[in-house]
N, C-alpha and C positions, 0 to 999 in steps of 0.2 A: 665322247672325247672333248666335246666345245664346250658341255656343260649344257646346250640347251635341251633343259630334261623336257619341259612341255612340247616341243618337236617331238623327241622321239617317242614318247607320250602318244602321240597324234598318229605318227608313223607308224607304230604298231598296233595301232586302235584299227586302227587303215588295215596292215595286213589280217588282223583277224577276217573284218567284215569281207574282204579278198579271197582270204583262204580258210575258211573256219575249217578244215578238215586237219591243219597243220598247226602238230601241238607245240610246236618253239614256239612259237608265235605269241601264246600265253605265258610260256615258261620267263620269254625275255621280259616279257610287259611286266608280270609278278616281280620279276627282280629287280626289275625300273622302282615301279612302285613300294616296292618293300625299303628299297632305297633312300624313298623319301619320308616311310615311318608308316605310310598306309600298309597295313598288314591284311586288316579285313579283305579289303579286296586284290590284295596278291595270293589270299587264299585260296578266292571264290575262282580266280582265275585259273590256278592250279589243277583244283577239284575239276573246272571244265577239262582245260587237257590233261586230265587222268581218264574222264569218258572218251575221250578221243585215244589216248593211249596209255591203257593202264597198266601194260607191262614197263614204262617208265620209272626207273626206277629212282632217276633224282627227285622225279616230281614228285613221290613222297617224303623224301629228306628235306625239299622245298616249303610242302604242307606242314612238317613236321615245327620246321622252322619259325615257320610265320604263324602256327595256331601257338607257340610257346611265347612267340614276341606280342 
């Protein structure tokens, strides 16, 4: 909401290394970053929480997303 993207950037760089078991975690960061035009690695993030949880069903509309843009 402040706009500081590199914080929250950080902050969810933070909670992966935290909780890498918990796939938001990725899904928010991806949409961070997809945000700012990095697609490749809102991908790569995605595809991780999709092994984490791949009954997720946005994470493929997410993947879908970001491998078209």
């Amino acid at each position: 909401m402040t706009g500081e993207l590199a914080k929250a950037t950080q902050t969810y760089q933070e909670l992966i290394e935290s909780y890498p078991r918990e796939m938001e975690a990725y899904a928010f960061l991806a949409n961070l970053l997809s945000s700012q035009g990095d697609y490749e690695r809102a991908a790569n993030l995605v595809r991780q929480g999709l092994r984490i949880s791949p009954d997720a069903v946005y994470l493929y509309e997410q993947l879908a997303d970001f491998s078209i843009a």
